[in-house]
C-alpha positions in Angstrom: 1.3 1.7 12.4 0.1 2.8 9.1 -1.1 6.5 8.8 -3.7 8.2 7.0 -4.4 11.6 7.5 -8.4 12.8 7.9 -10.4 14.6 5.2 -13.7 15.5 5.3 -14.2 17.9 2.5 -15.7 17.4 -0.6 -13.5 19.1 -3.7 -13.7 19.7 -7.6 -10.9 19.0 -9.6 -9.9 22.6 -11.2 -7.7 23.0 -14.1 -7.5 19.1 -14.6 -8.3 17.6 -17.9 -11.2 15.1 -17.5 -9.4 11.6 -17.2 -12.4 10.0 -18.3 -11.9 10.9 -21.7 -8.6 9.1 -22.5 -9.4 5.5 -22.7 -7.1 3.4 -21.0 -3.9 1.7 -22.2 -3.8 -1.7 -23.2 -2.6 -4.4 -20.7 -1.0 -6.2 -23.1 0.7 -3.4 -25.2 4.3 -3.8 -26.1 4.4 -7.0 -23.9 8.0 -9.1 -24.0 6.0 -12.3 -23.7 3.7 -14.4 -21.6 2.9 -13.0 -18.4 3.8 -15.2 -15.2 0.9 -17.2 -13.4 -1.3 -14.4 -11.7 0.5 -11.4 -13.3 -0.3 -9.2 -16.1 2.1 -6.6 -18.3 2.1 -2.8 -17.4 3.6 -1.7 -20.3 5.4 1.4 -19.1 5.3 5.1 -20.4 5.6 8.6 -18.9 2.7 10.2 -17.0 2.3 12.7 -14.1 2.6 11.4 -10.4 1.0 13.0 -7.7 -1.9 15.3 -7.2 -2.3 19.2 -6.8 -6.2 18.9 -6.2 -7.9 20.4 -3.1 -8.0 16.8 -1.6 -4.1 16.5 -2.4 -1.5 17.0 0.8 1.2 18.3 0.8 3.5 15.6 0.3 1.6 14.6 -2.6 3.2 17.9 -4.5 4.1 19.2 -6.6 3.0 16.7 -9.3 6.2 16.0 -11.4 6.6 13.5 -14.5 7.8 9.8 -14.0 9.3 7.3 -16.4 8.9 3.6 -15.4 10.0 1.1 -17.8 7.3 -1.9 -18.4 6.9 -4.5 -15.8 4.6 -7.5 -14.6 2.6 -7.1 -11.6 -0.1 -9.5 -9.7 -3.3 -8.7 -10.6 -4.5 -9.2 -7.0 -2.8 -8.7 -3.8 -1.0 -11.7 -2.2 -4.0 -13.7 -1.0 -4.1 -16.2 2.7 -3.5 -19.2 -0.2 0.0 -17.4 -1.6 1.2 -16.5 1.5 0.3 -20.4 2.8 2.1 -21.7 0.0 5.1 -19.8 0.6 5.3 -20.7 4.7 4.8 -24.4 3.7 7.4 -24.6 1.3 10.3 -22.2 3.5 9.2 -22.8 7.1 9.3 -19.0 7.1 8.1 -17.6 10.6 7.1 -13.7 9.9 7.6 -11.1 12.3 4.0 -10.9 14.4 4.9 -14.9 15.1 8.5 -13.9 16.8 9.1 -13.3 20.2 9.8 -9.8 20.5 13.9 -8.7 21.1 14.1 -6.3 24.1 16.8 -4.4 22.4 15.0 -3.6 19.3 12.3 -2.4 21.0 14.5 -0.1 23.3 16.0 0.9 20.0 13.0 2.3 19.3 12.2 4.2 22.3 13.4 7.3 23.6 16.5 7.5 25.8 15.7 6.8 29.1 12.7 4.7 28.3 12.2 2.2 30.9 12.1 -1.1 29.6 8.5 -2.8 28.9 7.5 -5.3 31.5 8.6 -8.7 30.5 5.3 -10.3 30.4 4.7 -8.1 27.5 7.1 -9.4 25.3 5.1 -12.1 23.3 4.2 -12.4 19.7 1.7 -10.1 18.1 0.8 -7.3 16.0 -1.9 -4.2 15.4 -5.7 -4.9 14.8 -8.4 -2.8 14.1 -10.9 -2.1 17.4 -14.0 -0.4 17.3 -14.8 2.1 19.4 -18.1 3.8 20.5 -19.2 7.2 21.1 -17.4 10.8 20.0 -14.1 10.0 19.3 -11.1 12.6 18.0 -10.0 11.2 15.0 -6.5 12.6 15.5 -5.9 9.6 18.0 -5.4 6.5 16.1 -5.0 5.1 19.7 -8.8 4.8 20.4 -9.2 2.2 17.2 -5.9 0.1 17.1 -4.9 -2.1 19.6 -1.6 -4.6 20.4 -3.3 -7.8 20.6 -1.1 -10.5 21.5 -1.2 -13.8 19.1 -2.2 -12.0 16.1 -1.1 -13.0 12.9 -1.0 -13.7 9.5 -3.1 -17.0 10.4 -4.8 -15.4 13.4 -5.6 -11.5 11.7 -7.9 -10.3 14.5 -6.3 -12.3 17.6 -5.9 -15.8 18.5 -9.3 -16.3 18.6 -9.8 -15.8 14.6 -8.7 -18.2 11.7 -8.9 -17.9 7.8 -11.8 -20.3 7.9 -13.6 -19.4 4.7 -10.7 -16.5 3.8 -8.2 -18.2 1.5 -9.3 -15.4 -1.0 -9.0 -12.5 1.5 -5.7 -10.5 1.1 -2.8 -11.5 3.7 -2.4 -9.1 6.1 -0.5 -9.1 9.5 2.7 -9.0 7.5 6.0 -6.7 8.2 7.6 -4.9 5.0 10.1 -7.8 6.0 7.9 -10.5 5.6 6.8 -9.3 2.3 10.4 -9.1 0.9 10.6 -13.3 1.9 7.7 -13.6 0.0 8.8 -11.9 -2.9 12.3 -13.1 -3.1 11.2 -16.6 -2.9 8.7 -15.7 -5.9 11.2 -14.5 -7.7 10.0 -10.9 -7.9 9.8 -7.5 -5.5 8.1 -4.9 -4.3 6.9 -2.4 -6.7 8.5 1.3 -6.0 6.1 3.8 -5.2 6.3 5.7 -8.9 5.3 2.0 -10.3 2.7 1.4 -8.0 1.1 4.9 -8.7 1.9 3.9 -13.0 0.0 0.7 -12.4 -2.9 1.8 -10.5 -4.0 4.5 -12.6 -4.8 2.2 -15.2 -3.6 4.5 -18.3 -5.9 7.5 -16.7 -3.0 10.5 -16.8 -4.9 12.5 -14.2 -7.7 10.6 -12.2 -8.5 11.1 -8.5 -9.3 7.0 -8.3 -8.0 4.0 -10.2 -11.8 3.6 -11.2 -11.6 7.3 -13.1 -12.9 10.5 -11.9 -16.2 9.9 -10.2 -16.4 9.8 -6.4 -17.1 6.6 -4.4 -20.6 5.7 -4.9 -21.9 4.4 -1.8 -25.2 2.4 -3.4 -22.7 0.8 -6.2 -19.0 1.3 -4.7 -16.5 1.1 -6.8 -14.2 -0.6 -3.9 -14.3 -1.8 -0.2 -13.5 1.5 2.2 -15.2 1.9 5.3 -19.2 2.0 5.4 -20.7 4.4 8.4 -19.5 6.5 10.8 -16.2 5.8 12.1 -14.9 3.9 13.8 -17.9 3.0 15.0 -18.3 -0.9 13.9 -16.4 -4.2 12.6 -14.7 -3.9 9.8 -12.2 -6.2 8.0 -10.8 -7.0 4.3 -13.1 -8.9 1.6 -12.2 -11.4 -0.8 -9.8 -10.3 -3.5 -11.4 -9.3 -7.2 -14.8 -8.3 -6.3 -15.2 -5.0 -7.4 -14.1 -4.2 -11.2 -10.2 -3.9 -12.8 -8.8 -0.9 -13.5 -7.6 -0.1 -17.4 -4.1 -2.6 -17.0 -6.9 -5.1 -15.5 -5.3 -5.0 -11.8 -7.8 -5.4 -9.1 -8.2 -3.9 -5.4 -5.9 -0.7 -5.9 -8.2 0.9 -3.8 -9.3 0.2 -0.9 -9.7 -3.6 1.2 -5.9 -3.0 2.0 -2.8 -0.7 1.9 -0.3 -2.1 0.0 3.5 -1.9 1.0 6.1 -0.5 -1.2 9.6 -0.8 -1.9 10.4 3.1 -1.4 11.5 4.8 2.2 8.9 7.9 3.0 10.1 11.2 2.9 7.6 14.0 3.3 9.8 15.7 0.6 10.4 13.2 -1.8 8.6 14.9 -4.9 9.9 18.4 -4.1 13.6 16.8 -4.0 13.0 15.3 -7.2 10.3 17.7 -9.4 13.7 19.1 -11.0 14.6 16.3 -13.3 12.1 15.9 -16.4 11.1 13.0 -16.0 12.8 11.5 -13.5 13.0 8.2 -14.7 12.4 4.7 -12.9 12.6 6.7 -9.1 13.5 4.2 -6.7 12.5 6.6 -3.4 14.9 7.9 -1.3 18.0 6.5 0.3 16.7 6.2 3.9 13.6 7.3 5.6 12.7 10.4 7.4 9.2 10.5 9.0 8.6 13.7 11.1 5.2 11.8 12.6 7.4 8.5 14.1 10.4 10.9 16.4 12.7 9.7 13.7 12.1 6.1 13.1 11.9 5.8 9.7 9.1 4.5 7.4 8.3 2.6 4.3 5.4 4.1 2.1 2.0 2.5 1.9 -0.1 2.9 -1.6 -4.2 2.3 -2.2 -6.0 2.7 1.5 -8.2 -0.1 3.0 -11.4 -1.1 4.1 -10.8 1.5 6.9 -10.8 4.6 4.7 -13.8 6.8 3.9 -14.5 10.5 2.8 -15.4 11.3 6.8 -11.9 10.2 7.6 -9.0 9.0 5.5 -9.3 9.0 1.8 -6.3 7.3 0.9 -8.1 5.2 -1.6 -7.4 8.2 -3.7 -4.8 6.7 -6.5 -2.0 10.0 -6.1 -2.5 8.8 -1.4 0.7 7.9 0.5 0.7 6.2 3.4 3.3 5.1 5.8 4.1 2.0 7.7 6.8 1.0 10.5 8.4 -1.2 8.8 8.9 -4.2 11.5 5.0 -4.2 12.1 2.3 -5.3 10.3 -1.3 -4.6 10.8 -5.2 -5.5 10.2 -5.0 -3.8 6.9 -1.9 -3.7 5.1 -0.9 -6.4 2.7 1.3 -6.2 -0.4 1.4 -7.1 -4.2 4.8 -8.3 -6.0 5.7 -7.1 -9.5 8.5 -9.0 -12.1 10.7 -7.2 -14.3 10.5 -7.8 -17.8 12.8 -10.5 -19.2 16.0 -8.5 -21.2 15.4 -8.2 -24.8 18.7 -8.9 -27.4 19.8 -6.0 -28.1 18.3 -3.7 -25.4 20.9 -1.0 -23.8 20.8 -1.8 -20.3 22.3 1.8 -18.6 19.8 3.8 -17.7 19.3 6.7 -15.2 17.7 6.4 -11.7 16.1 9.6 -9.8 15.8 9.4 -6.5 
């Protein structure tokens, strides 16, 4: 299950230059050539990751310096269409379809577990639930559920379809089943220093890929959560409808959490702050999650249509998430970025920080 931790306090920025006024980069600055179908250049550069605001937690800090070098990346999310395309063409079944293995799951679970009951071993993943009066919004329990038969095809249970949602972002997909999907495309996952690169757009120091300003409720600037929560329905909207950031990528925030390439460490910017910059950070060499009893994570990046400023504001552009990741969810879907083709002449050695 993905995780975003509540906040419900309102915050200036001190000490933090106003992002607004440097204009973002080009999207087609230094580019090596034509940008695949769908995909547009982020032309690389050095720029702060992470945020030391009063919204900012802890493993967001400290804010440390990051070298990417330039790369491609979709300008929206993998859409129901893509993800189609690519079951059509491989036969590819994604995890939520399987029939769950009874010793992965007791993998999983603490020594001694006793086994699950075999009538519970079918096919399914997380979805969203409403739920009605006070609720503790510490207990993610009392707003996700295990539904059996849901899928990429069937997001909210068997009883749902993507009639009318080719445009919607996939979700219901493991980090797994986004690897299949970007292998076949010929691409990957973006690492989480990328990701962050990409979605600020060429603003060095922004709380939002939109710039500075907060969410704007009467003119929102993306799709989070609307009302108290989790009060009512919810789900993803169609891809592109609220405004590109400066590198003309859409949706990086909110509608849904995007997966990652990088493992989650609580400590990963700490372990690397030292090197300046650390350049193209590929995450840590395995996973270590204090929240899952030791089952490691992969990190998440952009919130959803389930965050807000009452409870998860992980829309904020510097926000890590975390997924499981053999289990996908209502709102968690994925991009894919390209490298950039080698240039004659280029040196190809260069130095990775973890």
């Amino acid at each position: 299950m993905a995780s975003c931790t509540p906040a419900d306090r309102d915050a200036t920025r001190s000490g933090v230059p106003d992002a607004e006024a440097t204009p973002p980069a080009s999207p087609r600055a230094d580019a090596p050539g034509p940008a695949p179908d769908g995909m547009v250049w982020i032309p690389g550069g050095t720029f702060t990751m992470g945020d030391d605001g009063a919204l900012a937690l802890p493993h967001e800090r400290p804010v440390h310096r990051v070298r990417v070098r330039g790369f491609y990346m979709q300008v929206h999310t993998v859409t129901n269409a893509d993800f189609a395309a690519f079951v059509d063409a491989t036969r590819y079944v994604t995890v939520a379809e399987r029939v769950p293995v009874l010793a992965e799951i007791m993998r999983g679970l603490p020594p001694g577990s006793p086994p699950p009951p075999a009538e519970s071993l079918v096919p399914g993943s997380l979805v969203f639930t409403p739920a009605s009066g006070t609720v503790d919004l510490r207990d993610v329990s009392r707003w996700w559920r295990w539904v059996p038969g849901a899928n990429w095809r069937h997001p909210s249970g068997p009883k749902s379809d993507l009639t009318g949602k080719a445009r919607h972002p996939v979700v219901q997909v493991a980090w797994e089943d986004a690897m299949a999907y970007a292998r076949w495309k010929g691409g990957r996952l973006p690492t989480e220093a990328e990701w962050e690169f990409a979605a600020r757009g060429g603003r060095e120091r922004a709380a939002h890929a939109w710039g500075d300003a907060p969410h704007d409720a009467a003119h929102p600037q993306a799709h989070i959560y609307a009302g108290a929560f989790p009060a009512h329905p919810a789900e993803p909207v169609a891809v592109g409808r609220y405004a590109a950031n400066g590198y003309g990528l859409y949706d990086m925030a909110g509608n849904v959490w995007q997966w990652t390439a990088d493992w989650y460490r609580p400590d990963t910017y700490a372990r690397r702050a030292a090197q300046r910059p650390a350049i193209d950070p590929t995450g840590p060499e395995r996973g270590l999650d204090p929240r899952t009893e030791g089952e490691p994570t992969r990190v998440i990046r952009g919130g959803s249509f389930l965050c807000s400023d009452v409870y998860c504001r992980g829309y904020r552009v510097s926000a890590r998430g975390t997924g499981a990741p053999d289990t996908g969810a209502s709102h968690i879907g994925f991009r894919i970025v390209m490298p950039a083709p080698p240039r004659v002449g280029d040196a190809t050695s260069s130095t990775t920080a973890r």
